[in-house]
C-alpha positions as CSV (number, residue, x, y, z in Angstrom):
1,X,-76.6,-20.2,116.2
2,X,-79.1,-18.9,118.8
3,X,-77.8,-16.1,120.6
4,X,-80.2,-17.2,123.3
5,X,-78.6,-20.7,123.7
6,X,-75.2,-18.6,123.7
7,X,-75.7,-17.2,126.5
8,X,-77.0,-19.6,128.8
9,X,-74.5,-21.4,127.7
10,X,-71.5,-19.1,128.5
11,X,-73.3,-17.7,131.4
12,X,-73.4,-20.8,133.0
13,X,-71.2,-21.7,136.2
14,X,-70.2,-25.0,134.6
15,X,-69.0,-23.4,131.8
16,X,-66.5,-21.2,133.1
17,X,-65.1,-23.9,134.9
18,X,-64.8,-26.1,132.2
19,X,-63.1,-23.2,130.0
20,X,-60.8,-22.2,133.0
21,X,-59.7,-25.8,133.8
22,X,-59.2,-26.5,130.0
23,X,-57.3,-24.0,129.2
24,X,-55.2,-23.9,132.1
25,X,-54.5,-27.5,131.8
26,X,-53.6,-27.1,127.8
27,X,-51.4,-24.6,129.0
28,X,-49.7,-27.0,131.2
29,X,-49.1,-29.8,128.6
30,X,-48.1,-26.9,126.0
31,X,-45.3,-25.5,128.6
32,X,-43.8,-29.0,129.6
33,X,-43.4,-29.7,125.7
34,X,-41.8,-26.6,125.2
35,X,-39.4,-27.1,127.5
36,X,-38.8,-30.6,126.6
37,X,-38.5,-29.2,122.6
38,X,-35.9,-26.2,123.8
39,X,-34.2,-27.8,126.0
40,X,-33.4,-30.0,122.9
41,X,-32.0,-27.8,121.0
42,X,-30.3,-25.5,123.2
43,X,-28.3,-28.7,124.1
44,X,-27.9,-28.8,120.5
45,X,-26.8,-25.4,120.0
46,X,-24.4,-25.0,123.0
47,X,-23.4,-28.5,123.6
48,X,-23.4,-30.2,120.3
49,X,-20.8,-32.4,121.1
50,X,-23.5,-34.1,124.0
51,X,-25.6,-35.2,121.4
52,X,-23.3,-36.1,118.6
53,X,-21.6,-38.5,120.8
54,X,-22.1,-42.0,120.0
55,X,-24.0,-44.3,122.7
56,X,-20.9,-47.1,122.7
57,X,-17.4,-47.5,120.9
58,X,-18.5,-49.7,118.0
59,X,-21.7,-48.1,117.7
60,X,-23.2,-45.4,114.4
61,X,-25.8,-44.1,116.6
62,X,-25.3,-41.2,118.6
63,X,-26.9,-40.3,121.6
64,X,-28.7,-37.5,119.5
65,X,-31.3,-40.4,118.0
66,X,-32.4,-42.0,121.3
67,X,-33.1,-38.6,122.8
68,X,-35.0,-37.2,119.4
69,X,-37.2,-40.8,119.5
70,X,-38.0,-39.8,123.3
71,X,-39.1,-36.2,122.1
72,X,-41.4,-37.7,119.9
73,X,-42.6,-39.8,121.8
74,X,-43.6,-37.2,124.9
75,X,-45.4,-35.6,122.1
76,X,-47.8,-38.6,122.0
77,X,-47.9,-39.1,125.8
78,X,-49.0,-35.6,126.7
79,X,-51.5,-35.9,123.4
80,X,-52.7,-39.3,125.3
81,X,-53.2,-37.5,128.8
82,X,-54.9,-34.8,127.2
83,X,-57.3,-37.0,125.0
84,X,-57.6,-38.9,128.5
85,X,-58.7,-36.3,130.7
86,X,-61.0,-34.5,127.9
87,X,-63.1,-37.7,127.5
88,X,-63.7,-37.8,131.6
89,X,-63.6,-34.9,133.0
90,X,-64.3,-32.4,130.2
91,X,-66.5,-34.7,128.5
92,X,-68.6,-34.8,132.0
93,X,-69.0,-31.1,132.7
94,X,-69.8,-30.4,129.4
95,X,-72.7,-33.2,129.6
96,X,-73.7,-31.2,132.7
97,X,-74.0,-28.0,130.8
98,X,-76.0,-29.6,128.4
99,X,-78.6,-31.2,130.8
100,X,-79.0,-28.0,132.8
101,X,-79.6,-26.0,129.6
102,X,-82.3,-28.4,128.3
């Protein structure tokens, strides 16, 4: 790469504030996942009995399944918010960058 281009590039205004905002929102998504995730299986680990329990009287599936399909499934949401806001707003201030630097 040209170390020129570099550092217009990172010494550009735009740029920090489409690294800070990026990360900060990654961060955000990462934390709230986390918690989902541990609180999971700290439930798991102190309170087993929560999730073994079975969602009706005649019923094989315990509560345990429903809340592991949710999980999963948050995974994909926050993925879909992410992948949402990169394509607009990222997407845009990186054009910017781009067009100033030309």
């Amino acid at each position: 790469m040209n170390q020129e281009l570099v550092d217009k590039v990172t010494s550009h205004p735009k740029y920090n504030e489409l690294v800070s905002k990026r990360t900060k929102f990654a961060w955000i998504l990462s934390i709230i996942m986390l918690v989902i995730y541990y609180s999971f299986i700290m439930v798991l680990a102190f309170a087993p009995g929560v999730l073994g329990a079975k969602i009706s009287a005649g019923s094989v599936i315990s509560v345990g399944i429903p809340v592991g399909v949710v999980i999963i499934i948050s995974a994909f949401i926050l993925t879909g918010i992410y992948v949402y806001r990169a394509n607009g707003e990222f997407d845009k201030l990186s054009n910017e960058i781009k067009e100033s630097i030309k």
